[in-house]
Backbone bond lengths (Angstrom), bond angles and torsions (degrees), N, CA, C in turn:
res aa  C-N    CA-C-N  psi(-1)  N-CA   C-N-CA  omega(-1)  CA-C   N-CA-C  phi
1 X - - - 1.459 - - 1.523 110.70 -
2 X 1.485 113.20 -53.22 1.335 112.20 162.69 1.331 139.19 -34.35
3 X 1.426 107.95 -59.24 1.137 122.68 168.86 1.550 130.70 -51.74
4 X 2.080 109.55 -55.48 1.624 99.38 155.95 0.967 116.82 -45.51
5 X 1.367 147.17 -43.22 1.220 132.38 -169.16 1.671 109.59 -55.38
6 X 0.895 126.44 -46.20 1.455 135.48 -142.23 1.664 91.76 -96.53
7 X 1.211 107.75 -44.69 1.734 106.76 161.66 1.200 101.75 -55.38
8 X 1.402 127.90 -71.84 1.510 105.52 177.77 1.478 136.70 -28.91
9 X 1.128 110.70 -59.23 1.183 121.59 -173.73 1.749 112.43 -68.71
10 X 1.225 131.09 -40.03 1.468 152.60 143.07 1.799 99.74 -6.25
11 X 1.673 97.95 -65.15 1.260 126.51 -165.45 1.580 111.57 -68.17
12 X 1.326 100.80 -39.08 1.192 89.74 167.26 1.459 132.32 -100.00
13 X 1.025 102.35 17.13 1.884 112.15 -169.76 1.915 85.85 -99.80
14 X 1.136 120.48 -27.43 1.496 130.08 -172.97 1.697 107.84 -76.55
15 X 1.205 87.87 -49.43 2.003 98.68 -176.65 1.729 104.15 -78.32
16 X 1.470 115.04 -5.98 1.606 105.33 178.49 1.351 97.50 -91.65
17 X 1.190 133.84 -31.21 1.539 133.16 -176.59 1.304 109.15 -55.09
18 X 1.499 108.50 141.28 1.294 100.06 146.51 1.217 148.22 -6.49
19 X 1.624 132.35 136.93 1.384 124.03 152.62 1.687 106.26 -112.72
20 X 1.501 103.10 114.71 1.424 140.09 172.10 1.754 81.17 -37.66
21 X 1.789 99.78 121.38 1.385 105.89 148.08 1.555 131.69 -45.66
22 X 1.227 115.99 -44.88 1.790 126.06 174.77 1.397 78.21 -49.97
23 X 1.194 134.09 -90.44 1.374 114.82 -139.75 1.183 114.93 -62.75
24 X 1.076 149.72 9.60 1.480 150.77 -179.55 1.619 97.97 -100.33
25 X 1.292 126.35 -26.62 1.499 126.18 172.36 1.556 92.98 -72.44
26 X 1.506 129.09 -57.88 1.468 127.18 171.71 1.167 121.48 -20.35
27 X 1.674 121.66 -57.53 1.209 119.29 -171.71 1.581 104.95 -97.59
28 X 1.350 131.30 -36.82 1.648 101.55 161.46 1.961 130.55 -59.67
29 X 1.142 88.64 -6.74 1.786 91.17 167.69 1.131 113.95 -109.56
30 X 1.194 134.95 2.70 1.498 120.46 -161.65 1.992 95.68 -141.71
31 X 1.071 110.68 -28.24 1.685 140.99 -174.52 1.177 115.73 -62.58
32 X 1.481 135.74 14.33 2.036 126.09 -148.05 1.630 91.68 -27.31
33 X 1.342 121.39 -68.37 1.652 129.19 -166.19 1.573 103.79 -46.65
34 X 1.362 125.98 -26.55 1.608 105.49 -151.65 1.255 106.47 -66.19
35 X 1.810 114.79 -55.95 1.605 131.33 -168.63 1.737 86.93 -45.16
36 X 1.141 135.62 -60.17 1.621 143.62 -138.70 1.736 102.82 -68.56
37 X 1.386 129.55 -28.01 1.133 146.38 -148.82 1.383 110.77 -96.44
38 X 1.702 125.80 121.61 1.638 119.04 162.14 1.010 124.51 -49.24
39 X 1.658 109.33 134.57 1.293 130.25 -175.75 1.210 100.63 -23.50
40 X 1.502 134.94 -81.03 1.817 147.04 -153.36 2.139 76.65 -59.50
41 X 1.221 155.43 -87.30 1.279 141.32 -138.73 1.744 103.34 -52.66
42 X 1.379 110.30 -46.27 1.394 119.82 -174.27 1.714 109.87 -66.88
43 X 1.204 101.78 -24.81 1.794 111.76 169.13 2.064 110.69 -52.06
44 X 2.036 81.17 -59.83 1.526 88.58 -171.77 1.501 108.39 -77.94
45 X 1.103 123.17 -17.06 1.689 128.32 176.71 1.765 107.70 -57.81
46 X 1.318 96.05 -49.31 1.722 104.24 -164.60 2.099 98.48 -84.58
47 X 1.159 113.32 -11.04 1.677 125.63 176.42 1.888 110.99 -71.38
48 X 1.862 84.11 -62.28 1.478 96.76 175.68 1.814 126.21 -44.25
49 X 1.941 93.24 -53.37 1.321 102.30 -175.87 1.742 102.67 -75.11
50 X 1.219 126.95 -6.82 1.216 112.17 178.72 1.514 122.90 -81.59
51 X 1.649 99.50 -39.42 1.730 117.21 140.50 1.145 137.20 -23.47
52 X 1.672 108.83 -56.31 1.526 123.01 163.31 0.708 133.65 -5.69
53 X 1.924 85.03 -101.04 1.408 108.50 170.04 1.308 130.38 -58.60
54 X 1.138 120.90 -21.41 1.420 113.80 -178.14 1.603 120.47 -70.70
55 X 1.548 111.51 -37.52 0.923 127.12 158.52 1.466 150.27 -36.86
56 X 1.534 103.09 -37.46 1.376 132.20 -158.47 1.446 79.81 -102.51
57 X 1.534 84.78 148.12 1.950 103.28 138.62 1.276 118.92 -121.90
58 X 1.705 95.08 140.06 1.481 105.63 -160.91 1.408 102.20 -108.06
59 X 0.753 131.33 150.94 1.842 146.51 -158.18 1.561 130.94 -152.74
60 X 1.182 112.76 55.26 1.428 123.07 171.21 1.544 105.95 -29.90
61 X 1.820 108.79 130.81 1.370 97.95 179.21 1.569 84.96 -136.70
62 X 1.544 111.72 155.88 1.503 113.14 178.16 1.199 99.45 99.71
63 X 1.207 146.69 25.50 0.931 139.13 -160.24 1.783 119.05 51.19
64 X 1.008 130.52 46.03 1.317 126.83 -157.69 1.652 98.13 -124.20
65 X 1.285 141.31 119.92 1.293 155.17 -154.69 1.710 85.90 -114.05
66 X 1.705 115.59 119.43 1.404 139.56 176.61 1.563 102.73 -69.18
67 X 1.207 108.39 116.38 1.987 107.88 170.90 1.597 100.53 -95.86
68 X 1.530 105.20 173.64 1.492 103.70 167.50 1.525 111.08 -82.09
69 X 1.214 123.01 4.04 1.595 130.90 174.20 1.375 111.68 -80.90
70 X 1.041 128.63 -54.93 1.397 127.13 147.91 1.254 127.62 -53.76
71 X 1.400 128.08 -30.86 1.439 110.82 161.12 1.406 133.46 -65.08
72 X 1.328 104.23 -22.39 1.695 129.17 -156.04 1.813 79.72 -76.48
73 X 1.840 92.73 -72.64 1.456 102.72 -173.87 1.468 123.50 -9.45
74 X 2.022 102.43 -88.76 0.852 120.33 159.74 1.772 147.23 -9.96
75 X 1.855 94.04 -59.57 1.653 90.75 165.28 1.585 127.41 -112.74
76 X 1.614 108.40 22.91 0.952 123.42 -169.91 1.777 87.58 -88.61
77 X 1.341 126.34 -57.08 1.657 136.03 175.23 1.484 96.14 -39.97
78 X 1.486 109.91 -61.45 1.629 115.02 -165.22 1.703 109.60 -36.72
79 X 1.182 79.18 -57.81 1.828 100.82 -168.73 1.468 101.10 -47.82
80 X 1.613 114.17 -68.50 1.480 113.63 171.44 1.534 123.52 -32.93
81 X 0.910 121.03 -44.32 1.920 105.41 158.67 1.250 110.87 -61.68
82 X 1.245 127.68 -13.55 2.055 112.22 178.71 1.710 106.89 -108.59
83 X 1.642 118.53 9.61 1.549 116.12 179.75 2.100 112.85 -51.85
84 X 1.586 85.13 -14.15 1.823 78.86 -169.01 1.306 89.72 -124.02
85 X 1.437 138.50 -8.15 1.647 138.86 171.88 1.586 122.08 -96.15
86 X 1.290 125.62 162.57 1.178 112.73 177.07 1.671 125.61 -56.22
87 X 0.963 134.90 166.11 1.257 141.39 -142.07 1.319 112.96 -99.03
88 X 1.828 108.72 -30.55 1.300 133.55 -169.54 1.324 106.69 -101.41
89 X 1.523 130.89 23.16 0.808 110.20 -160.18 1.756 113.26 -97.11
90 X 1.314 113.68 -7.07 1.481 135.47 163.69 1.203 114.55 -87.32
91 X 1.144 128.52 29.62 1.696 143.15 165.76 1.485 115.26 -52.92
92 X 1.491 97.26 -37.97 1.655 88.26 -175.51 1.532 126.69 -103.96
93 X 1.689 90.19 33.50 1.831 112.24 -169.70 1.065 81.62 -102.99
94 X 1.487 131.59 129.47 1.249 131.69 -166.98 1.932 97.00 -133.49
95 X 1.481 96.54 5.86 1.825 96.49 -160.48 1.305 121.61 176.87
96 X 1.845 104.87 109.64 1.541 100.11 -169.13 1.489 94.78 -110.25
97 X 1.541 107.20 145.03 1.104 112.87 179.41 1.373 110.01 -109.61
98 X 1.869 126.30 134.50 1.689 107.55 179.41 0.925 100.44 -139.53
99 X 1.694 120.24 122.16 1.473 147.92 146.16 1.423 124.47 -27.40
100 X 0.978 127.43 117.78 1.858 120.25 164.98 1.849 109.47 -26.64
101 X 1.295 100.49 -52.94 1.999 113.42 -150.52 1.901 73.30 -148.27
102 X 1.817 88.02 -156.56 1.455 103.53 -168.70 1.228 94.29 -91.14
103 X 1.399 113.65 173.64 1.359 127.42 -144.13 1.895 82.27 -139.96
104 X 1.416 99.84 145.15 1.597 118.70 144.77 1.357 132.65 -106.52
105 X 1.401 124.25 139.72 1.318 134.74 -174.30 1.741 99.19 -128.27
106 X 1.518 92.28 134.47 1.851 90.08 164.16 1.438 121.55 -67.48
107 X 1.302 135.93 158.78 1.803 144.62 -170.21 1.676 81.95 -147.27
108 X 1.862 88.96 130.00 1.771 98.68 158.28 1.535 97.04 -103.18
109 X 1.333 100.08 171.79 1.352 110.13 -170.93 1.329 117.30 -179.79
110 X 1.142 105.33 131.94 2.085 106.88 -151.10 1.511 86.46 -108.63
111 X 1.434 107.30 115.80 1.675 135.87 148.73 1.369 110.95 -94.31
112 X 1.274 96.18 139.06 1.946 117.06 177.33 1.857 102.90 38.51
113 X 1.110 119.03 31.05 1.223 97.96 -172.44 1.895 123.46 116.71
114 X 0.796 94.42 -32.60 1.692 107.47 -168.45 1.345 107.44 -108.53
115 X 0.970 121.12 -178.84 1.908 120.28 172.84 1.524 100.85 -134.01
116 X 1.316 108.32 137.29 1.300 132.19 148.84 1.371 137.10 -83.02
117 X 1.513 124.52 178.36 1.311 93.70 -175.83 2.113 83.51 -139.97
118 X 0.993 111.97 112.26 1.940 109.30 -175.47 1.499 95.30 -107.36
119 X 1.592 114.77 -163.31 1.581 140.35 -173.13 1.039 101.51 -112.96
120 X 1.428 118.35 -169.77 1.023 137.16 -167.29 1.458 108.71 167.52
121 X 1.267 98.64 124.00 2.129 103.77 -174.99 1.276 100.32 -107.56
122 X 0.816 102.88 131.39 2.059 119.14 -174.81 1.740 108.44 -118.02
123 X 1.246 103.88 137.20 1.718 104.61 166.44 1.288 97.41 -97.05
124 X 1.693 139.08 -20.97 1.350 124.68 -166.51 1.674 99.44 173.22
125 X 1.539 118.59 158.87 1.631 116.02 177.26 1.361 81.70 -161.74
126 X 1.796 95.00 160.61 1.803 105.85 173.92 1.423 92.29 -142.58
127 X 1.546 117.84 134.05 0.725 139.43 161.08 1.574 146.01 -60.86
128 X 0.831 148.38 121.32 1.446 122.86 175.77 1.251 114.94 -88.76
129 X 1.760 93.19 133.21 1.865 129.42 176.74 1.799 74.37 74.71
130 X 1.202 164.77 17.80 1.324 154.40 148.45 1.223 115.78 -107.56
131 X 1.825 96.95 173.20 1.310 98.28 171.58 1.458 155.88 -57.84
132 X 1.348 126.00 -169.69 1.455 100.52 -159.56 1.747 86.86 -140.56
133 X 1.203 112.35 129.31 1.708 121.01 -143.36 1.537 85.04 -119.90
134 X 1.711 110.36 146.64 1.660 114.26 -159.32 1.686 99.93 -150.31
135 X 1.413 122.26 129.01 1.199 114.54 157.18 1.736 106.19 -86.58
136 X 1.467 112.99 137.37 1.502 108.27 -165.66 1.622 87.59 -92.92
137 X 1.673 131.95 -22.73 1.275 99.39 177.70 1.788 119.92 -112.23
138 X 1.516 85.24 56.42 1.703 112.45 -175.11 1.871 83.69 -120.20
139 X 1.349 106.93 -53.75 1.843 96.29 -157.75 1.616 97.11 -92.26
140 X 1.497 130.76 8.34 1.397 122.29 157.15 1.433 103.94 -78.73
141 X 1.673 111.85 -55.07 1.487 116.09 -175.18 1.900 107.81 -50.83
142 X 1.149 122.91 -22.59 1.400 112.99 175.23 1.290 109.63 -92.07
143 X 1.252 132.99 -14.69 1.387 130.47 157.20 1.561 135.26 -49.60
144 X 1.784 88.72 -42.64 1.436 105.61 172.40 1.042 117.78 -89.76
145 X 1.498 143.60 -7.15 1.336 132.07 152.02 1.807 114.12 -141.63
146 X 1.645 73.76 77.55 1.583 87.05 156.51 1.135 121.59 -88.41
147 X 1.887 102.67 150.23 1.484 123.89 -173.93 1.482 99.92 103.54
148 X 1.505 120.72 -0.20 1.835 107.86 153.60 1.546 129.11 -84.29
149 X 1.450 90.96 33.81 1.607 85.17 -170.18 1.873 137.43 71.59
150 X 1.445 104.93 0.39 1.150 109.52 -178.66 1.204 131.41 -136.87
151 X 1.258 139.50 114.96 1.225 151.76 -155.75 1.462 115.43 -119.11
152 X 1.005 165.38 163.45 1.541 144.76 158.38 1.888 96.08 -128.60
153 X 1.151 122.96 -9.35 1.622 102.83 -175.78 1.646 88.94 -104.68
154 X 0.992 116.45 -2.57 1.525 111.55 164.78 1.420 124.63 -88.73
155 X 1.590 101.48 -37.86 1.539 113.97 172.36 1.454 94.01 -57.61
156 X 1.376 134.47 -87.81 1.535 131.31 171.50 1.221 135.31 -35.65
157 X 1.147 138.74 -19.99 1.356 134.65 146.37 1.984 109.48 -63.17
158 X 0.942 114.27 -62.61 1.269 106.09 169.18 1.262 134.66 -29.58
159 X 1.393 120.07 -47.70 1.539 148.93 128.35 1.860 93.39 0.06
160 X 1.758 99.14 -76.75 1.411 108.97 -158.74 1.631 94.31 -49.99
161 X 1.353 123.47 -59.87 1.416 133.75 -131.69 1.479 79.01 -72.54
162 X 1.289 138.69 -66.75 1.455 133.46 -163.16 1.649 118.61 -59.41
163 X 1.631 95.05 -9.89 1.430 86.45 160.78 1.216 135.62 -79.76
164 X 1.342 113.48 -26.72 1.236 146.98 -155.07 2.027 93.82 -41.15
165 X 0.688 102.14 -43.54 1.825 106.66 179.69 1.161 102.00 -78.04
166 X 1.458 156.06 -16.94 1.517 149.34 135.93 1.470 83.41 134.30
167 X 1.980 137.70 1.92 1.494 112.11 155.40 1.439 117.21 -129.63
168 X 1.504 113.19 133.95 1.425 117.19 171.05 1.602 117.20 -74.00
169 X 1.408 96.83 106.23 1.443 137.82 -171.35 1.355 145.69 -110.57
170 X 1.255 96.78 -28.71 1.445 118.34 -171.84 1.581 109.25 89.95
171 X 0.995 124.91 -2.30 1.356 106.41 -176.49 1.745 100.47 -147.62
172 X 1.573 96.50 141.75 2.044 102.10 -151.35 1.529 83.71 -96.66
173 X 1.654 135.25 174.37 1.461 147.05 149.77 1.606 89.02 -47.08
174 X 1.991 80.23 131.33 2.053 95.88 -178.48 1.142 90.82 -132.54
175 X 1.395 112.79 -175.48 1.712 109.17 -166.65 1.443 131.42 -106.31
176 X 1.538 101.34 10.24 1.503 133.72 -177.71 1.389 137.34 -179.62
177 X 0.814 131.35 170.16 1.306 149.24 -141.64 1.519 114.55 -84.71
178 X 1.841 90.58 -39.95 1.654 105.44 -179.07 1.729 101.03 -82.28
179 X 1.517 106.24 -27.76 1.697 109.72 -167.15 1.523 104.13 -75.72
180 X 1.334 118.23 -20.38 2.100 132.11 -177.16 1.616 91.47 -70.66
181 X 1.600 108.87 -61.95 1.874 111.43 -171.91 1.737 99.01 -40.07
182 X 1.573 104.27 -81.65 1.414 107.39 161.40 1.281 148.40 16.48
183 X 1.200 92.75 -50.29 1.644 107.95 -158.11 1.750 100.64 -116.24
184 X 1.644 112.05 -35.42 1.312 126.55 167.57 1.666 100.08 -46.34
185 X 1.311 108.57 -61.38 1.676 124.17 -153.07 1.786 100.01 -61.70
186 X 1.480 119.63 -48.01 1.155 112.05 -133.71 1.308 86.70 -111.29
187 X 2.094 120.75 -27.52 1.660 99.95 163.52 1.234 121.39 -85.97
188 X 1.162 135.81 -3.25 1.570 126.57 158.71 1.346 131.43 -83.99
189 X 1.548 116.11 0.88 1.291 122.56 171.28 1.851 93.31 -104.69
190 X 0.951 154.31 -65.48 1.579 145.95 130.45 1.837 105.05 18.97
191 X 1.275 103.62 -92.13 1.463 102.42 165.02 1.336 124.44 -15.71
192 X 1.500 102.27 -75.64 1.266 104.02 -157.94 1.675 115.12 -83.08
193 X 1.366 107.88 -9.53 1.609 110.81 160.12 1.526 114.10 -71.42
194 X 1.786 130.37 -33.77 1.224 129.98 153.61 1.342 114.70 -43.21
195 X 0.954 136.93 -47.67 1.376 145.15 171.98 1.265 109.21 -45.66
196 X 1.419 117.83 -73.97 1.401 127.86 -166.66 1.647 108.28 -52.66
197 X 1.193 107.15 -44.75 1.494 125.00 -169.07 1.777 94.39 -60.32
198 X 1.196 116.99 -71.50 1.643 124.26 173.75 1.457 121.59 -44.53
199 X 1.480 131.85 -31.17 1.234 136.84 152.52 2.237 100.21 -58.20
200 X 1.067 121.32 -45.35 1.472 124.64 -167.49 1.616 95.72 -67.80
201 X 1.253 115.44 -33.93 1.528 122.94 -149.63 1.023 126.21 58.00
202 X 1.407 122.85 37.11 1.299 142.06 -175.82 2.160 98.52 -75.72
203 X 0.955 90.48 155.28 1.657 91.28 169.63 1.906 116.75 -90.95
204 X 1.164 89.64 129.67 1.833 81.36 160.62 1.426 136.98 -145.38
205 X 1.292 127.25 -170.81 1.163 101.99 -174.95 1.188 118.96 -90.57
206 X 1.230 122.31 -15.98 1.007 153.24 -171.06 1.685 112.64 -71.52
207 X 1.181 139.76 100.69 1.646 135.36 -165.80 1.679 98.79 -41.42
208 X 0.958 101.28 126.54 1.757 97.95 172.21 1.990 100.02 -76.01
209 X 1.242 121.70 -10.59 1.564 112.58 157.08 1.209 137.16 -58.78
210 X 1.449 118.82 -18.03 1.207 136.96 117.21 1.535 138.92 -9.34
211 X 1.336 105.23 -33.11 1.594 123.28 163.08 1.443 102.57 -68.51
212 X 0.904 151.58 -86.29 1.601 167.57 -175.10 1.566 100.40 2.90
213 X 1.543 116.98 -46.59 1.487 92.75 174.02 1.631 86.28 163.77
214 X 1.804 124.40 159.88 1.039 110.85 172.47 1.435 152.03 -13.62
215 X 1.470 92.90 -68.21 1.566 107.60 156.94 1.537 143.95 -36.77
216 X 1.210 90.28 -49.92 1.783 102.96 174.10 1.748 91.26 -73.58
217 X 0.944 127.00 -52.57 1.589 136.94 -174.85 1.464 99.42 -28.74
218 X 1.268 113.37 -65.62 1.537 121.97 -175.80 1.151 129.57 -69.67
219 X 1.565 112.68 -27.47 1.561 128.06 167.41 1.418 107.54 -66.72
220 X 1.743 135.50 -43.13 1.117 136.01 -159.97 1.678 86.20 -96.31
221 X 0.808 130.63 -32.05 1.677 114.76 -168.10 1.973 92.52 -84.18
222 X 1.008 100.12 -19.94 1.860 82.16 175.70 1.713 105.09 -78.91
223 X 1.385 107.33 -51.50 1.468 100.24 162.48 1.277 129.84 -14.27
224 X 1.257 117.02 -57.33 1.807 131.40 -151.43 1.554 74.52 -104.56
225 X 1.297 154.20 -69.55 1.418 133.26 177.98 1.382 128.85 -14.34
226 X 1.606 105.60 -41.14 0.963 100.27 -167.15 2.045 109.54 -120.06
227 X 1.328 80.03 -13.40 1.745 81.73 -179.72 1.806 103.09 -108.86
228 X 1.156 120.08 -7.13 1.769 118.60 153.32 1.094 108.81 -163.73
229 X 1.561 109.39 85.70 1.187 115.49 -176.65 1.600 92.30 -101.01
230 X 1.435 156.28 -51.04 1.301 132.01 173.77 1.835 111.78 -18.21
231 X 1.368 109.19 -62.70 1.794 107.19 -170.79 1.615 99.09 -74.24
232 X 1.208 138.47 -25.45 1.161 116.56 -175.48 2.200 99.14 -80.83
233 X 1.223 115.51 -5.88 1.318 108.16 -176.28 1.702 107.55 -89.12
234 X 1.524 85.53 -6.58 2.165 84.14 -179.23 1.456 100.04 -108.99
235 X 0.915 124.21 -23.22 1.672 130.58 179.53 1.511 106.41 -96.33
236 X 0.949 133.79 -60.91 1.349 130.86 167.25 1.774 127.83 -110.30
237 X 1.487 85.98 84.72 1.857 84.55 -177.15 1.107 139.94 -53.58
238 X 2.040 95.41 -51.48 1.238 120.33 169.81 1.933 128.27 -48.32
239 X 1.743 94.41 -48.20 1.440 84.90 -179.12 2.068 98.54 -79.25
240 X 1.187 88.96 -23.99 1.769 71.88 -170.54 1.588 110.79 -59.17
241 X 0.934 151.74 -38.92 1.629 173.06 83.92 1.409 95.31 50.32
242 X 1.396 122.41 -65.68 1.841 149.75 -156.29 1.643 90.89 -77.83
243 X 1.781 126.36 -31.31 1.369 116.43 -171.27 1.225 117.62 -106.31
244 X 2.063 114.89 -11.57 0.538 132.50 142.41 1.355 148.46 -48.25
245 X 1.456 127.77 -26.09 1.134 157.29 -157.24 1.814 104.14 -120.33
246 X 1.500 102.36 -28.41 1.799 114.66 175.52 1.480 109.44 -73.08
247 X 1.674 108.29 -58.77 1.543 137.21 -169.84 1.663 112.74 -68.69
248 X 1.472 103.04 -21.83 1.371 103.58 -153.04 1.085 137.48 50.88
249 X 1.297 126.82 28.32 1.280 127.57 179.47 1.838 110.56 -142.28
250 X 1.521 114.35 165.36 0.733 128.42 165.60 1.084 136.08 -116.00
251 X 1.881 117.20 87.27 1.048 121.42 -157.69 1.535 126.37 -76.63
252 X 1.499 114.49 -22.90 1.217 133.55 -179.22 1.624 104.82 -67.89
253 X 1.166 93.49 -53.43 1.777 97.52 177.67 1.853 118.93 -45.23
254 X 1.824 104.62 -41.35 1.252 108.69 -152.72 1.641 79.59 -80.77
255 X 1.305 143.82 -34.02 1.844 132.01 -136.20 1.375 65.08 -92.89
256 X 1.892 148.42 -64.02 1.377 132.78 -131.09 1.142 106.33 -85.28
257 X 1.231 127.88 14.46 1.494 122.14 178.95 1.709 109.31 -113.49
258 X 1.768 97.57 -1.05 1.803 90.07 166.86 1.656 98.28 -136.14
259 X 1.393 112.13 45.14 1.837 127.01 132.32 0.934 123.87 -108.87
């Protein structure tokens, strides 16, 4: 009890400050959503990320020295998945870690019997109740060409949000019973047409990484929600509608009203 309080109050001694001009260049260059957004959302956008960062510890690894451009970056996107959710809901991200480029991690892996020990090149991973691991020239490169469908601090936060119930599943705490049926029905028929389509080798819009298993399913479909969500609202109504109704927002609406 103590403690919310004092987070509260923390929180708000943070959100009365200033927002540093640099960072307002941050989020119109780095932001596609920020310019697009009502004044009162862009209020709580520039509050949240001010929250963020303060919050977080940031940890250059690779030799990689943390700017406030990358911090801004970073939880300025984050935040944008919580503009229609509670605010706190990345509470238990206690730690972003950011890479120069992509990063390698060792993978064991049992051949014929025995285990090996191989690599693995990562643009980014999120942990559960841990940190949330970033190639910084993966989430510049999605800055500079947004509208390909790909995001990686969105793919990984998403990660976070579906953990939020303690299993990575594909599907985050919803607000009922009818919205669980819902969401069962319309991402496993979604799914499994990604599937079908990727066995065809058909193209889609949809990341065929997305195949891999629920999880990735939900991380890459928030992606395309939010980085082409107009074509995912003519090609896929239903799930766009289903992320719509999760996110609270309407992302298709906000990009088609500045084409």
């Amino acid at each position: 009890m103590v403690f919310s309080w004092i987070r509260r109050w923390r929180r708000g001694r943070i959100a009365e400050s200033s927002f540093p001009a640099a960072w307002l260049e941050y989020l119109d260059r780095n932001v596609a959503h920020y310019p697009l957004l009502p004044p009162a959302e862009q209020a709580k956008l520039r509050r949240d990320t001010q929250i963020f960062v303060a919050e977080k510890n940031w940890e250059g690894c690779g030799g990689l020295t943390v700017t406030d451009e990358m911090r801004v970056t970073i939880a300025a996107q984050a935040c944008l998945l919580l503009l229609g959710l509670n605010t706190g809901v990345f509470d238990r991200v206690l730690s972003i870690l950011i890479y120069p480029r992509e990063y390698v991690v060792p993978a064991a892996r049992r051949l014929g019997g025995g285990e090996t020990v191989s690599s693995d090149v990562r643009l980014g991973e999120a942990w559960y109740r841990g940190p949330v691991v970033l190639s910084w020239a993966e989430v510049s490169d999605d800055c500079r060409h947004f509208g390909d469908g790909r995001n990686v601090v969105w793919h990984e936060f998403a990660h976070q949000l579906d953990m939020l119930d303690g299993a990575s599943d594909g599907t985050p705490p919803l607000a009922s019973r009818e919205q669980y049926r819902r969401w069962t029905e319309v991402m496993t028929a979604e799914l499994e047409n990604l599937r079908a389509a990727r066995r065809r080798w058909e193209p889609t819009l949809i990341d065929p990484y997305g195949t891999t298993n629920e999880a990735e399913f939900f991380a890459v479909v928030t992606e395309c929600f939010f980085n082409q969500p107009v074509e995912m609202r003519l090609q896929h109504r239903q799930l766009y509608d289903l992320l719509a109704e999760f996110y609270r927002q309407d992302t298709a609406a906000r990009l088609s009203a500045s084409r």
